[in-house]
TIVO-71515 format. One record per residue (C-alpha): chain; residue number from 1; x, y, z negated. Coordinates in Angstrom, 3 decimals, decimal comma. Each point is the difference from the previous one (the first is absolute). Example, Ala and Ser with C-alpha at 12.3 -4.5 7.8 and 13.67 -1.06 7.14 Angstrom:
BEGIN
SITE  chain    n        px        py        pz
SITE      A    1    12,300    -4,500    -7,800
SITE      A    2     1,370     3,440     0,660
***
This chain:
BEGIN
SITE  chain    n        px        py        pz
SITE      A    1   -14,465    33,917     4,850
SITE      A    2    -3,187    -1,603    -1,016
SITE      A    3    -1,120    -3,455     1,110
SITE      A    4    -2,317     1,477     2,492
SITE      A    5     2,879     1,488     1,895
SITE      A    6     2,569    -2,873    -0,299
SITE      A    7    -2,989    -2,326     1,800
SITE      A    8    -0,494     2,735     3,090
SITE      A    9     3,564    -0,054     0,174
SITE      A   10     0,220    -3,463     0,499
SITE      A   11    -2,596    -0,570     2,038
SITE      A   12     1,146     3,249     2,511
SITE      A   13     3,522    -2,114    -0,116
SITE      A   14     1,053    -1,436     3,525
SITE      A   15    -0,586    -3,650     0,390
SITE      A   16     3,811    -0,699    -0,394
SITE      A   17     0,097     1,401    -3,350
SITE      A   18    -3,599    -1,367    -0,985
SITE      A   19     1,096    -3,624     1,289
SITE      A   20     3,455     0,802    -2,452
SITE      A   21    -2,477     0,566    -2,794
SITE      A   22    -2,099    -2,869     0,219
SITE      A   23     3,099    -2,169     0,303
SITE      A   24     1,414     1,878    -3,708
SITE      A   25    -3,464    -0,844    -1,549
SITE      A   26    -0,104    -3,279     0,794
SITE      A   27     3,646    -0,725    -1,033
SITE      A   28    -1,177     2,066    -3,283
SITE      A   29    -2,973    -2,950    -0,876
SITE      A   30     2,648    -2,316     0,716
SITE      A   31     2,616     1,518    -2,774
SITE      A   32    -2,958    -0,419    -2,609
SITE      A   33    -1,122    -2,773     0,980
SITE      A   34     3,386    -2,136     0,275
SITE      A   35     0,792     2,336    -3,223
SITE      A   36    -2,881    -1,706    -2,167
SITE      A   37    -0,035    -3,548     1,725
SITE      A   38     3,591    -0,330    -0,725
SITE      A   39     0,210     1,680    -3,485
SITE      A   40    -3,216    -2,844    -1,011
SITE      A   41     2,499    -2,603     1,693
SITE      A   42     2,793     0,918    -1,773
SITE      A   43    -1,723     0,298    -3,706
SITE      A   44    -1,505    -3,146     0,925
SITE      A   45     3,551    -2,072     0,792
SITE      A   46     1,626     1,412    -3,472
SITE      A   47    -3,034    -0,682    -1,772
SITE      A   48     0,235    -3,882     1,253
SITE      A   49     3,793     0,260    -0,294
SITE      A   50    -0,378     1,305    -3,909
SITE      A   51    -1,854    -2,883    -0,596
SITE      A   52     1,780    -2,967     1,457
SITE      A   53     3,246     1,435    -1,564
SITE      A   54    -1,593     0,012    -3,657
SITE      A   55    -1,369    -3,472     0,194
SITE      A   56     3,241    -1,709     1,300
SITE      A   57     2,062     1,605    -2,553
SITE      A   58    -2,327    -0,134    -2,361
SITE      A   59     0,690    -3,714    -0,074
SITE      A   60    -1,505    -1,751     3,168
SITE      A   61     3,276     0,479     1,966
SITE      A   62     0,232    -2,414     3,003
SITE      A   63    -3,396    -1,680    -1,520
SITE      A   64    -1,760     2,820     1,820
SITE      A   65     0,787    -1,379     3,505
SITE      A   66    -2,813    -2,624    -0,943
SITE      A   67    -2,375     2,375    -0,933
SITE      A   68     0,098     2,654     2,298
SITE      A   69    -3,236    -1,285     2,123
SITE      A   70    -1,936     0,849    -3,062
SITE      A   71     1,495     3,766    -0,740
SITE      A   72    -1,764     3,213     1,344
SITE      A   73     3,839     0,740     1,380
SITE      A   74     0,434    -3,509     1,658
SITE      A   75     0,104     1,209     3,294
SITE      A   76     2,274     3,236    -1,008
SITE      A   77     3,140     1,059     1,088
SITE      A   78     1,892    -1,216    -3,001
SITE      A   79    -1,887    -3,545     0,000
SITE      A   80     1,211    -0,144     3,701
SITE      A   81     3,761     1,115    -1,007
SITE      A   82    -0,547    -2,659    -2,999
SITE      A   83    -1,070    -3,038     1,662
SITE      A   84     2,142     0,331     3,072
SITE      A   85     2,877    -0,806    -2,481
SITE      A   86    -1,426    -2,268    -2,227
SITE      A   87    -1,475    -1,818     3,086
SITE      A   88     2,786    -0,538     1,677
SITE      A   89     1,926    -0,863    -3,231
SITE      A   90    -2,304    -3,056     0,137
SITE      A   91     0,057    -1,012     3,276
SITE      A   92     4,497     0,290    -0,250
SITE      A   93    -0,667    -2,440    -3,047
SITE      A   94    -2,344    -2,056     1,320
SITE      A   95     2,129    -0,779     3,276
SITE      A   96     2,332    -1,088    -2,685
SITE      A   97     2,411     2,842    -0,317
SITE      A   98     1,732     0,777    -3,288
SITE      A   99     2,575     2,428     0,594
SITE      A  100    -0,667     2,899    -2,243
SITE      A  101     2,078     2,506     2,859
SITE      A  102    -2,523    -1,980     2,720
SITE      A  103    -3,266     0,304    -2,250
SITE      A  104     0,636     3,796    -0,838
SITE      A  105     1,136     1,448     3,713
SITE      A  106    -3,205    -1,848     0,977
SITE      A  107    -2,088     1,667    -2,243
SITE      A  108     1,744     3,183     0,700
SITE      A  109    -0,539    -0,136     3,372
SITE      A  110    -3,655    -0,831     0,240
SITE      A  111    -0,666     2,857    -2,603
SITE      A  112     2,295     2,661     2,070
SITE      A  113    -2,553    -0,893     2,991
SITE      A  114    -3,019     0,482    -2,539
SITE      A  115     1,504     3,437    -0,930
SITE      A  116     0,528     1,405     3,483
SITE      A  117    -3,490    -0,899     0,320
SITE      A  118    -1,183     1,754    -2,712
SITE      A  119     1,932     2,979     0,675
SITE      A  120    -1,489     0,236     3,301
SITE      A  121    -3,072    -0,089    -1,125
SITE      A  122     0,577     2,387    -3,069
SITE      A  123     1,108     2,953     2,437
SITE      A  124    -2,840    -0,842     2,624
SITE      A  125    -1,421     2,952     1,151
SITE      A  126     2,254     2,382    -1,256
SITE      A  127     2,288     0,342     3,256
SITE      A  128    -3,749     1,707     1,306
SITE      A  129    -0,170     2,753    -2,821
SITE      A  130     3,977     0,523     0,938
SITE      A  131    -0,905     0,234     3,687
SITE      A  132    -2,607     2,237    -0,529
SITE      A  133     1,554     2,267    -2,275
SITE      A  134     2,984     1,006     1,986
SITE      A  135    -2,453    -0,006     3,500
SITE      A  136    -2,713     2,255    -1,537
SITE      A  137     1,720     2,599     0,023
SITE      A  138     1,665    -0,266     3,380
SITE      A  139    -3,795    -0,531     1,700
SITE      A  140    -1,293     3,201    -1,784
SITE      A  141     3,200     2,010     1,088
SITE      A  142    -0,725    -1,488     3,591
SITE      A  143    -3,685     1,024    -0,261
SITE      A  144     0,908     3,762    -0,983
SITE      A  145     2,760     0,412     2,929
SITE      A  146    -2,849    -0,869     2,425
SITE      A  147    -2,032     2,323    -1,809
SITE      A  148     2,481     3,017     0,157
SITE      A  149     0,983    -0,849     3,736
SITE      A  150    -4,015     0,407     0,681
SITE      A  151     0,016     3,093    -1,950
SITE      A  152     2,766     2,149     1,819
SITE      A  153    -0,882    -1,535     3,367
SITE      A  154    -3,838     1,739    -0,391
SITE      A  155     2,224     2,787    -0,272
SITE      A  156     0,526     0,419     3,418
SITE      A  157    -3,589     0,410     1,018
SITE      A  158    -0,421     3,087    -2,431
SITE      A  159     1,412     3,037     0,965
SITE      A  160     0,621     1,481    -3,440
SITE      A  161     1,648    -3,010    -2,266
SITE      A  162    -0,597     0,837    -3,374
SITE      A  163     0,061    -1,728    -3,409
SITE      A  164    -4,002    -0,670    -0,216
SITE      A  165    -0,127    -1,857     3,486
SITE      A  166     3,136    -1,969    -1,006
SITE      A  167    -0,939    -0,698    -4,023
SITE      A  168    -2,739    -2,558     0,650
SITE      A  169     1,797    -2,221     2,028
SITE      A  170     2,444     0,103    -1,960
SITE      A  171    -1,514    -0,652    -3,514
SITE      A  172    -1,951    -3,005     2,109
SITE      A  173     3,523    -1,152     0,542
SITE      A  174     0,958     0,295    -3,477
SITE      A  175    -2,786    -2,014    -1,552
SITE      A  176     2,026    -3,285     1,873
SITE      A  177     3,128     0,622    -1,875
SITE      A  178    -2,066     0,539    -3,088
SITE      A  179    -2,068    -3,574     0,479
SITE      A  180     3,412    -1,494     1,076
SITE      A  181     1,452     0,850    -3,463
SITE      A  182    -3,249    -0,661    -1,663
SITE      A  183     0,485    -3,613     1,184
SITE      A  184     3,307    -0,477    -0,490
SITE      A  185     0,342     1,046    -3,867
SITE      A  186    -2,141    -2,495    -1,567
SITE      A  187     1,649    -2,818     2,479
SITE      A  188     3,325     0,932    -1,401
SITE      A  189    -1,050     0,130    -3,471
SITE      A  190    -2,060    -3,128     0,026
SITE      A  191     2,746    -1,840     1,854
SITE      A  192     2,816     1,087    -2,703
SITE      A  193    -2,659    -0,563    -2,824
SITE      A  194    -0,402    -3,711     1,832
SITE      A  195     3,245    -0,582     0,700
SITE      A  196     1,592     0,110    -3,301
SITE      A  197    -3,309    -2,257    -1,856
SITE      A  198     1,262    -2,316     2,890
SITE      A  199     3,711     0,487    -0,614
SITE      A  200    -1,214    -1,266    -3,344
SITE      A  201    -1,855    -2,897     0,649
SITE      A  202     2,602    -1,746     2,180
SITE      A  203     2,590     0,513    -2,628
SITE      A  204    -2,368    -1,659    -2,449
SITE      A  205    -0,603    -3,154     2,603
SITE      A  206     4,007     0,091     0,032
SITE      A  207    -0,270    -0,816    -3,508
SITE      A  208    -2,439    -2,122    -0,045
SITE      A  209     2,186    -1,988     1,881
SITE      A  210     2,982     0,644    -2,096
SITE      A  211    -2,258    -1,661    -2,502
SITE      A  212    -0,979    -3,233     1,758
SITE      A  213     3,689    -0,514     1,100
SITE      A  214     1,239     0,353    -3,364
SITE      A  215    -3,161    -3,003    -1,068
SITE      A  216     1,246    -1,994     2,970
SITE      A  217     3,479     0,169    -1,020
SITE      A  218    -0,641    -1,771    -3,370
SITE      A  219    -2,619    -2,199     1,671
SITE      A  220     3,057    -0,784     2,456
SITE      A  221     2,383    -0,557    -2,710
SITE      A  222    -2,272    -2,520    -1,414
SITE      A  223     0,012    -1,929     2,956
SITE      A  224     3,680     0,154     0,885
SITE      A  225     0,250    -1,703    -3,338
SITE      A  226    -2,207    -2,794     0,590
SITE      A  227     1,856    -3,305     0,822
SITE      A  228    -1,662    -1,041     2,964
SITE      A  229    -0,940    -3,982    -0,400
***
């Protein structure tokens, strides 16, 4: 079948199966288009990640909470996870607590909030490709049905049914299912592809955290052991 064909096909369609079509293609821009936005997002969060991880264990540690106004990744996910421990760290300290236990579950807290932040924002978009992916298919399949049902019921205004006056309306019927799974492949494979970079990235903001804890621990110990005048 040529391209030539497949287009008088699709135009001859009914207006069911045409309205099923247009609905698949625009569902297909949407897989590449959520595909590439989030696969830029993604590279750009581990990118920002790598870096804040090398400089604080490269040395600057805690230091970095100062600093993070004048890094490219200040407003990143792991500068978020970061200060909302150090930050409230400070503020436990400042209202004059000294409890290491008190200091740390603080911290600990505030970051666990930062983290189910981030890891909503991580897997944005993805529940789409999923929803797409396991709906293509189902709207093609619908499309084709209506198709078929169209096909047989001309039947009854031939007298002679044969395989030529069913075979177009048919193979218009067909060319749903085959848009439906058109769609639906590269939504599944871009949303397993995306799902385990972002599987990734949240367990490296999990250790991030691991990371500051372990700083505020000693910075906690420190303080515990301060006689308080």
């Amino acid at each position: 079948m040529d391209g030539k064909q497949l287009l008088e096909l699709i135009f001859n369609a009914s207006i069911v199966v045409q309205a099923v079509m247009v609905i698949l293609l625009f569902m297909s821009v949407a897989v590449w288009a959520v595909g590439f936005a989030k696969r830029a997002e993604l590279g750009r969060m581990r990118r920002h990640l790598a870096d804040l991880r090398r400089e604080f264990e490269q040395g600057a540690g805690l230091q970095l909470y100062y600093d993070l106004g004048a890094r490219p990744y200040g407003d990143s996910l792991g500068a978020q996870v970061l200060k909302a421990g150090v930050s409230e760290f400070l503020e436990l300290n400042k209202l004059g607590v000294r409890d290491r236990s008190a200091l740390l579950e603080g911290a600990e807290r505030a970051m666990l909030a930062a983290l189910n932040e981030a890891h909503r924002k991580v897997n944005g978009l993805l529940p789409s490709l999923a929803t797409i992916g396991s709906s293509a298919p189902y709207i093609g399949l619908f499309g084709t049905v209506w198709g078929v049902m169209n096909a047989f019921a001309g039947l009854a205004q031939v007298q002679q049914a044969t395989l030529s006056a069913v075979a177009p309306g048919i193979a218009e019927a067909l060319i749903a299912t085959a848009m439906g799974l058109f769609v639906a492949i590269p939504a599944v494979i871009a949303y397993n592809r995306l799902a385990a970079r972002a599987n990734g990235l949240s367990d490296e903001l999990e250790e991030l955290a691991e990371q500051v804890l372990v700083r505020l621990h000693r910075q906690a110990n420190k303080l515990s052991a301060t006689p308080e005048v």
